[in-house]
N, C-alpha and C positions, 0 to 999 in steps of 0.2 A: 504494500500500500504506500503511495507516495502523500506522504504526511504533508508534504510543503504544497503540492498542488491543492490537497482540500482546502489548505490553509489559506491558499491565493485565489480561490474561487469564493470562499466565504467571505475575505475580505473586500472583493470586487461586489460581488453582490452586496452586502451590507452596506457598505461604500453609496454605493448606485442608491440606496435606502435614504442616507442619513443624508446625501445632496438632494437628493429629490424633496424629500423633508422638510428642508432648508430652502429651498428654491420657491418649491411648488406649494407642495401639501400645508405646511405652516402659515404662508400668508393666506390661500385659501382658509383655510381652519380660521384664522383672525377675520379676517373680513365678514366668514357666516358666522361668527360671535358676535361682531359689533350692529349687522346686521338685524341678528336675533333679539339683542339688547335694548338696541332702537324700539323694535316692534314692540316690544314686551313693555318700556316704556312709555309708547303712542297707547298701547292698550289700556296702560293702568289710568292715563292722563284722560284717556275718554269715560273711563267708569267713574273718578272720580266727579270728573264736569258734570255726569249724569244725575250724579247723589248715589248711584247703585253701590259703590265701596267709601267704607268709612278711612276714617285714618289715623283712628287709636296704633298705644304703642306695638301692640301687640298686633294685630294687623302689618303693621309694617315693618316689622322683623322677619312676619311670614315671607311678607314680599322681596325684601330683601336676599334672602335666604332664598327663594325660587328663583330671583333674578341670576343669584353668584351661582347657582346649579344649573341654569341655562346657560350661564357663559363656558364654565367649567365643560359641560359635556360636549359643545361644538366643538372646544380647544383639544380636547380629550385625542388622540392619537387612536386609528384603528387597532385592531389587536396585531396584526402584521408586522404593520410597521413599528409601532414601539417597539416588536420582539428585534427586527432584522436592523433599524437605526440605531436602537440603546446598545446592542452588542457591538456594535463597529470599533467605537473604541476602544475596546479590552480585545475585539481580534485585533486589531492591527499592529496595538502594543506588543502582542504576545508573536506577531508575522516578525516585525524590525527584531525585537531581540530575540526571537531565534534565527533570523538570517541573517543577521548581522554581527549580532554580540556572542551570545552563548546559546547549545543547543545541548538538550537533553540527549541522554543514550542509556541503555541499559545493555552490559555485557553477556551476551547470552552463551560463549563457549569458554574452555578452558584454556586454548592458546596462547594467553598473555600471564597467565599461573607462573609464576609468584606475584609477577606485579598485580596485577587485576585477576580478580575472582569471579567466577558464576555468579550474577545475581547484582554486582557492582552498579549503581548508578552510578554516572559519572558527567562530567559536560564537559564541551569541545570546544574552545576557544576558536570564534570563523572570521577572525578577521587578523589575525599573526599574518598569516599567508596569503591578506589582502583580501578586498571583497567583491565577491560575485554574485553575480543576479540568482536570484532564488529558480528555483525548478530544472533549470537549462544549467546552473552550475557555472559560469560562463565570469571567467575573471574581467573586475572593468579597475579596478586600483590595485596596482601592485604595490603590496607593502613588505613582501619577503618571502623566502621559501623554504622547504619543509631543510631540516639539516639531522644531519647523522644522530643516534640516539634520539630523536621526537617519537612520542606514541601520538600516532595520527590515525583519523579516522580516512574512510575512503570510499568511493566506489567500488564493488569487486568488480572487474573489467570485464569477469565474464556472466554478470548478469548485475548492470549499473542497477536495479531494483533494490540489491542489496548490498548493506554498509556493513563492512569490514572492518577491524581494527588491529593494525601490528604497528610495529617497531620500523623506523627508518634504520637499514641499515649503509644502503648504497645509495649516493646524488648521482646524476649526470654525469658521466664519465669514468665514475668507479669501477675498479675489477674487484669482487666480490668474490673470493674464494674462499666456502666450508667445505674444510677437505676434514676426515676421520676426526668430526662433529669439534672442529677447531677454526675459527673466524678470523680471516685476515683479509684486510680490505689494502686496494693497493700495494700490496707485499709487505704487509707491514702487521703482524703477530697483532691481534684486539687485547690487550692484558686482561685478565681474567685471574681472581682470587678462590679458590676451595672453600668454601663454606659447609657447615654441617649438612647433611641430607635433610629434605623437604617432605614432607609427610601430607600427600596429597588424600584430600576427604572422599575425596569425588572416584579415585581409582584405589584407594583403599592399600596406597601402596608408596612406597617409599622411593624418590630419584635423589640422584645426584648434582647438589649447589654450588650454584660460583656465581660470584661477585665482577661483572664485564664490565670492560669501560670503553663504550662506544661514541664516537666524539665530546668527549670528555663529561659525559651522563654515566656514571655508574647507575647500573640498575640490576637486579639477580636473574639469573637463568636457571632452565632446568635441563638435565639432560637424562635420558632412561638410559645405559646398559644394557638392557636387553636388544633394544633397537638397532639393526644396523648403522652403518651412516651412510650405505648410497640409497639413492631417493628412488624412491619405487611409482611409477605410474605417474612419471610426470605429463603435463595435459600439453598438446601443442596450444601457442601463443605466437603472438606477433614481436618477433626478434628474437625467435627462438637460436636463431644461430650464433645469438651472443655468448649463449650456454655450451658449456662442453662438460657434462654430464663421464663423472667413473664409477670405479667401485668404493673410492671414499668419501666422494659427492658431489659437490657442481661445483663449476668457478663461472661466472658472468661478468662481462662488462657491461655496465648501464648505460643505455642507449640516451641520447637527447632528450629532454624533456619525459620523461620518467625514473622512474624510483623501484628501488630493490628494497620489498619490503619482509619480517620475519618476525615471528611469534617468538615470546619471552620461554616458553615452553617446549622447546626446540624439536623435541618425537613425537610432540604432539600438537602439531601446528601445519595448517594447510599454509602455506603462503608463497612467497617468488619461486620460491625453489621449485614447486609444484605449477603453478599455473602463471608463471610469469611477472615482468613489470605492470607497473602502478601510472597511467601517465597522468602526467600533473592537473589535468581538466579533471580527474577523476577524486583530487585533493579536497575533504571536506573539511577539515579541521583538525587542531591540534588539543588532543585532549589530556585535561591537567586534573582534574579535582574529582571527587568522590565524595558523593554528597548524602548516596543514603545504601543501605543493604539489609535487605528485611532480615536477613540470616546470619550476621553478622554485625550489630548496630555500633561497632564500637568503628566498623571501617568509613572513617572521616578524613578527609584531610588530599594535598595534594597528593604526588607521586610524580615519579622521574620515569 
């Protein structure tokens, strides 16, 4: 379901509501109130002349009181349109800052395990990497681009419906080589620290931790042992030739305007390695904070 387009259809229409409103329907509505008002007051002024109504106090409270409910109901908004005008502004607030400022996500697999969790709310900061028009994705201000170590959100390339989230690890021009489950970008060893083993809820099962430092973001990884490290079933993609694929895993050079991306979770992560680069039109944001986890309520707070 693409969330932004309902969002820009509602806001259009509502839109279309609350100018029309304003334009049209409002001054109409005024004019059959003062209208109404008039008559109501040509009426009273002839009963009076006649003798037929008094003008105690209380009489004239009444009339009072009919008059301001006569005016009130002309002014009064159809049911429609209050519903589709009064919401405009709380959709459209809600359109700008999620296309612009920050956008909700919720992590649905475990590939980013240790950093991000099953079940992690998180939001994406959409305008680091400049801002584009909502729906079409479509960069019109460039304010920066995604860099080595970012956890970015994205289009998956092979079905833009759905939003992906890994680890930058290759920019434009990188050579990328994970050879026997060891990371070096440009020929240049990724350091990486041993940490205790990680005790995964979800597999019930224990891998092996290290502390990487990938353009100068430490952040933890996981790796299983039991996994081999050449890549099995990798999908063709466009620049597949960049890859040269063995038996201790792939090395790629990143083509122009795409990105080599990979999961925190390394045996357990679909990502470049399998179906290819990330191209930058396909860049949704960069995502920093964790804001809520029903399963977990204590997980708050940035992350790297």
């Amino acid at each position: 379901m693409n969330f932004a387009l309902i969002l820009l259809i509602l806001v259009l229409v509502t839109g279309v509501a609350w100018v029309a409103d304003k334009l049209v329907f409002q001054p109409a509505r005024r004019r059959a109130a003062q209208t109404a008002v008039a008559q109501f007051d040509q009426q009273q002024l002839a009963l009076q002349g006649s003798g037929i109504q008094g003008s105690g106090s209380q009489e004239g409270n009444a009339l009072a009181s009919a008059r301001a409910k006569l005016r009130d109901d002309k002014l009064r908004q159809p049911w429609w349109l209050e519903y589709s005008a009064s919401f405009f502004p709380v959709i459209l607030a809600v359109f700008v800052l999620r296309s612009f400022v920050v956008e909700p996500f919720k992590i649905p697999s475990g590939s980013m395990i240790p950093t991000l969790l099953v079940g992690d709310f998180i939001l994406v900061n959409k305008f680091d990497y400049g801002i584009r028009l909502p729906v079409v994705n479509k960069k019109i201000i460039d304010l920066g681009e995604p860099k080595r170590g970012d956890v970015v959100v994205f289009r998956y390339p092979k079905d833009e419906s759905m939003d992906y989230i890994k680890r930058v690890i290759g920019v434009p021009g990188d050579v990328v080589a994970y050879q026997n489950k060891k990371l070096t970008i440009n020929g240049e060893p990724v350091p990486e620290t041993a940490l205790p083993d990680y005790f995964d809820d979800e597999h019930i099962a224990y891998f092996k931790q290290f502390e990487e430092t990938v353009g100068g973001v430490k952040n933890r990884i996981l790796n299983d042992p039991n996994v081999p490290p050449y890549i099995m079933g990798a999908d063709d993609f466009p620049n597949k030739q960049n890859c040269q694929y063995n038996s201790q895993g792939v090395i790629c050079k990143v083509p122009p305007g795409n990105y080599f991306m990979m999961g925190d979770n390394r045996d357990n992560s679909a990502d470049s390695r399998y179906w290819g680069f990330v191209p930058e039109q396909n860049i949704v944001g960069r995502a920093f904070f964790i804001w809520m986890n029903f399963s977990n309520l204590k997980r708050l707070g940035g992350f790297q």
